[in-house]
C-alpha positions as CSV (number, residue, x, y, z in Angstrom):
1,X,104.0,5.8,36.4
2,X,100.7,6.7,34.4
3,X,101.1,8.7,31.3
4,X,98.9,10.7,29.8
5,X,98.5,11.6,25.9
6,X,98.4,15.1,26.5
7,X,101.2,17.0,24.5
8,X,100.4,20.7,25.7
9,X,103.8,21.0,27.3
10,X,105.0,23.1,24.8
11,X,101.8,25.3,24.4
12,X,102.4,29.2,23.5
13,X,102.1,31.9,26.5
14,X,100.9,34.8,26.3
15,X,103.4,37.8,24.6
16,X,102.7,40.1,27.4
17,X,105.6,39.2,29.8
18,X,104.1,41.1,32.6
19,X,100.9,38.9,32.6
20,X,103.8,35.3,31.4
21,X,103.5,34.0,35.1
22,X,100.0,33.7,34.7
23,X,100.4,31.3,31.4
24,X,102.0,28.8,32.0
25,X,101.1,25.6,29.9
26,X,97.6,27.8,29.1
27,X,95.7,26.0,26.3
28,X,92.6,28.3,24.2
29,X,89.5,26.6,24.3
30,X,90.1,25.5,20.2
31,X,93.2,23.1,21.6
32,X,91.2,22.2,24.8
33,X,88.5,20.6,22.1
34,X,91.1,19.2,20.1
35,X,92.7,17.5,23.0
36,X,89.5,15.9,25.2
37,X,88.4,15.2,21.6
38,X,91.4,13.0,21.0
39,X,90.8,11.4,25.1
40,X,93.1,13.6,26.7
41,X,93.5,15.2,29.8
42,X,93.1,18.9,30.5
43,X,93.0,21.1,33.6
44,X,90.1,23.0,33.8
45,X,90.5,26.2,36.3
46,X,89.1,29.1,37.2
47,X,90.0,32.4,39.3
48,X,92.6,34.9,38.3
49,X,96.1,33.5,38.6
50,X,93.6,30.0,39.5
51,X,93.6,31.2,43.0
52,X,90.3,29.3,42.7
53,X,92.3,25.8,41.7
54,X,91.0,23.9,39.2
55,X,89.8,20.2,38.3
56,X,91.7,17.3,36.1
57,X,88.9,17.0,32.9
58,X,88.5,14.4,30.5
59,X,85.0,13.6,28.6
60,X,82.9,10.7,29.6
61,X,82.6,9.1,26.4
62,X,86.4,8.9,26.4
63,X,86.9,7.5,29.9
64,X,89.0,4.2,30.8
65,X,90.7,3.1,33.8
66,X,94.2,4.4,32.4
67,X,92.5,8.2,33.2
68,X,90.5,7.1,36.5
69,X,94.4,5.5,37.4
70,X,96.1,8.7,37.1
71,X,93.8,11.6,38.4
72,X,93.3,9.0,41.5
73,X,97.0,8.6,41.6
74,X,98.1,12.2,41.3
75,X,95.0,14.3,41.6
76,X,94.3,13.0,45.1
77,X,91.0,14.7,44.8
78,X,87.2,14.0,44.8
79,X,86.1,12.5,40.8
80,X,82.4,13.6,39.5
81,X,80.7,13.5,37.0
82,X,79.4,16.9,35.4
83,X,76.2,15.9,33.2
84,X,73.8,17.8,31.6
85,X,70.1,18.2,32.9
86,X,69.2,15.9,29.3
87,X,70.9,12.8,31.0
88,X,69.8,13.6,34.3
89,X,66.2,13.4,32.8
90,X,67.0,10.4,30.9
91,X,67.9,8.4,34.2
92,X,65.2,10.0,36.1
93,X,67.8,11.0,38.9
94,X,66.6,12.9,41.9
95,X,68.6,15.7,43.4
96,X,70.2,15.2,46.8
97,X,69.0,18.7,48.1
98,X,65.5,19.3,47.5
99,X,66.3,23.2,47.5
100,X,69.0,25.1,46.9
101,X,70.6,27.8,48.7
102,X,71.7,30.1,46.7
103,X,71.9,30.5,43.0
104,X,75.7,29.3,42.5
105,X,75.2,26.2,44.4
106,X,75.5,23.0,41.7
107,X,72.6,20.6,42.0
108,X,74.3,17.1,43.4
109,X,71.9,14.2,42.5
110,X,71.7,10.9,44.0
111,X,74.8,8.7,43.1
112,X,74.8,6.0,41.0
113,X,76.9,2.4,40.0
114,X,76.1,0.2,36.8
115,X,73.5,-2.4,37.8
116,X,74.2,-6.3,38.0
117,X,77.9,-5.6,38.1
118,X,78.7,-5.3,42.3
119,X,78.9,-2.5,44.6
120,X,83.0,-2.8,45.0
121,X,83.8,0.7,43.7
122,X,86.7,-0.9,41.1
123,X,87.9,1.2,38.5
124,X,86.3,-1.5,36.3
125,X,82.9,-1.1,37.8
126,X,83.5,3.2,37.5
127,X,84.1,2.8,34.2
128,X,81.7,1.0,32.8
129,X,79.1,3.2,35.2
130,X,80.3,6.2,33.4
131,X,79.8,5.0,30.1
132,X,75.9,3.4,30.9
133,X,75.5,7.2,31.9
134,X,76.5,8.8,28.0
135,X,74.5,6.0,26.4
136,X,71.8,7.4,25.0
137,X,70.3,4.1,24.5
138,X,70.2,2.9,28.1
139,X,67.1,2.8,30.4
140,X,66.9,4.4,34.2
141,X,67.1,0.3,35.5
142,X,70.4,0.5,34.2
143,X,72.0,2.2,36.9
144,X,71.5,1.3,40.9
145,X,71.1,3.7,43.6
146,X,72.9,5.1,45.5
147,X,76.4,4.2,44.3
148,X,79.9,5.3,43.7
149,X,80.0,8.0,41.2
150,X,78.7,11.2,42.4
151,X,77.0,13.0,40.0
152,X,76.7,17.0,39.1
153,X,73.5,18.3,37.3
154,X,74.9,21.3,35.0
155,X,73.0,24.3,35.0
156,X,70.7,25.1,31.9
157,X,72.4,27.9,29.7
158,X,76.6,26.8,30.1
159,X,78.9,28.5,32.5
160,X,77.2,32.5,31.6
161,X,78.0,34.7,34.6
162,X,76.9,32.1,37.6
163,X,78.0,28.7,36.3
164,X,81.6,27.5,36.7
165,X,83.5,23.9,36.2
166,X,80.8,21.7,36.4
167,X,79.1,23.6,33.6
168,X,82.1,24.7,31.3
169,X,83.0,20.4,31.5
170,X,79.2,19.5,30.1
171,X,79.8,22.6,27.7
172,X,82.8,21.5,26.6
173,X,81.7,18.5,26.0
174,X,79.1,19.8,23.4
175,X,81.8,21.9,22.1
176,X,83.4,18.2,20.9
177,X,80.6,17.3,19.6
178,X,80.5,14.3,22.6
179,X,77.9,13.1,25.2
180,X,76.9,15.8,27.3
181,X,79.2,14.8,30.2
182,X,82.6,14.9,31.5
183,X,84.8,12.8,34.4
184,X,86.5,15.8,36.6
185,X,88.7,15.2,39.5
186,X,90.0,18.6,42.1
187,X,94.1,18.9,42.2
188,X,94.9,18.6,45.6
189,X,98.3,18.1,47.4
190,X,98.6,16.6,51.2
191,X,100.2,19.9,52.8
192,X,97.9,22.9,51.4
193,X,94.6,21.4,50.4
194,X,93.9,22.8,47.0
195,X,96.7,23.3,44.3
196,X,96.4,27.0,43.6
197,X,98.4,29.6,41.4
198,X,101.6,28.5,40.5
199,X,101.0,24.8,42.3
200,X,98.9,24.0,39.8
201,X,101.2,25.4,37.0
202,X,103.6,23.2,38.2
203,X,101.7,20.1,38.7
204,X,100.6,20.9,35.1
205,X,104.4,20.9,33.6
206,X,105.2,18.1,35.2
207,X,102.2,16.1,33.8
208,X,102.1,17.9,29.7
209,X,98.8,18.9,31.1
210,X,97.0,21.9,29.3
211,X,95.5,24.4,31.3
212,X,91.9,26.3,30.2
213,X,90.8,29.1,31.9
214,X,86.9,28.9,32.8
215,X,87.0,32.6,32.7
216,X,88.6,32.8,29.1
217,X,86.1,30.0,28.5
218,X,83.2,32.2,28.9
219,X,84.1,34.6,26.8
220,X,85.0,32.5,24.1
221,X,81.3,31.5,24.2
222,X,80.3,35.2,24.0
223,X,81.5,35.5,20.9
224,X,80.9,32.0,19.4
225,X,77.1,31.4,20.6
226,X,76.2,30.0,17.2
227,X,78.7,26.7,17.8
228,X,77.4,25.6,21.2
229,X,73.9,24.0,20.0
230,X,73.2,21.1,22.4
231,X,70.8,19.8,19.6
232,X,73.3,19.8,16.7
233,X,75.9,18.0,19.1
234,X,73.7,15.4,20.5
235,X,72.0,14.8,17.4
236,X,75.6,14.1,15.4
237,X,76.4,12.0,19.1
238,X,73.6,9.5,18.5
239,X,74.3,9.5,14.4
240,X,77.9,8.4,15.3
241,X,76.4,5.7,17.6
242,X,74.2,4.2,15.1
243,X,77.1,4.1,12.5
244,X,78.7,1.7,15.1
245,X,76.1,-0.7,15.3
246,X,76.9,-4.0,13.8
């Protein structure tokens, strides 16, 4: 069986006992940063009581096969990649859908694999995709298309009133002070589609999985606006790059 590093098993609930059901294994969005910091897991969901279910998230920059191993494992879900509209720019990636339907509708671009490395869709081959993706360094010839990892373009602006995973993983992201992307994978279970409510809760226990509300998310960005400057982040990203150039 996969582990994971994640040690939110024990994480404090919320002292209202009327509300405890809805708290279980709940993370705040300072231990959510600490932990994908660190290359841990976290559940990211959304929806009161995550009637909305929610996705497996761990930052791109972090990825290895042990993480694409488990959520493929246990998640059972879809895996995309959440990245920021810089990246998407740097690759020159084209959307798949020239025009949207409505306003809460995420922009899927065209998929992607690492070039001169095969088309066989190996955990290897994901890997080493993703990471092409958060180098900041790499050229558009870098990746082929189309491929296996599936992209999402975040919208500009974070998760506000419109945005949801997909834009709460690339903000996240920034939050850590990472590349502006994340690996997420949705929760599913053979019998009832999407783990929901107290499904997910207990798929969370049973893995020391954190859970962070999207919802709590955005308003913890209400009220810390000043600490979610994409420049500052990206520009400490690169810094930290160079220092690792030998």
């Amino acid at each position: 069986m996969h582990e994971t590093k994640c040690r939110s098993a024990g994480c404090s609930r919320n002292p209202d006992k009327s509300k405890r059901e809805h708290y279980v294994n709940r993370i705040d969005v300072n231990k959510a940063v600490r932990q994908l910091s660190d290359g841990e897991m976290i559940i990211l969901a959304d929806g009161d009581g995550y009637e909305k279910g929610g996705d497996m998230l761990v930052l791109a920059d972090k990825i290895c096969s042990r993480h694409l191993d488990f959520m493929t494992c246990y998640a059972c879900g879809p895996v995309y990649v959440p990245i920021s509209g810089k990246i998407a720019d740097q690759f020159q990636l084209v959307p798949v859908v020239q025009r949207k339907v409505n306003a809460y509708e995420t922009a899927l671009v065209i998929s992607v694999d690492a070039a001169n490395i095969g088309i066989d869709g190996s955990t290897e081959n994901l890997v080493e995709t993703v990471r092409r993706l958060v180098d900041p360094y790499c050229v558009p010839e870098a990746l082929s298309r189309p491929g296996n990892v599936y992209l999402l373009v975040a919208k500009d602006g974070g998760p506000g009133e419109q945005g949801g995973r997909t834009e709460a993983s690339v903000e996240l992201a920034r939050l850590c002070k990472a590349a502006e992307a994340g690996v997420v994978c949705r929760i599913k279970c053979m019998e009832s589609g999407t783990k929901k409510g107290k499904e997910l809760e207990i798929f969370a226990v049973k893995h020391g999985l954190g859970i962070l509300s999207v919802d709590e998310f955005k308003e913890y960005l209400k009220t810390n606006t000043m600490s979610c400057s994409p420049h500052i982040k990206i520009k400490n990203y690169c810094k930290n790059k160079d220092s690792n150039v030998t």
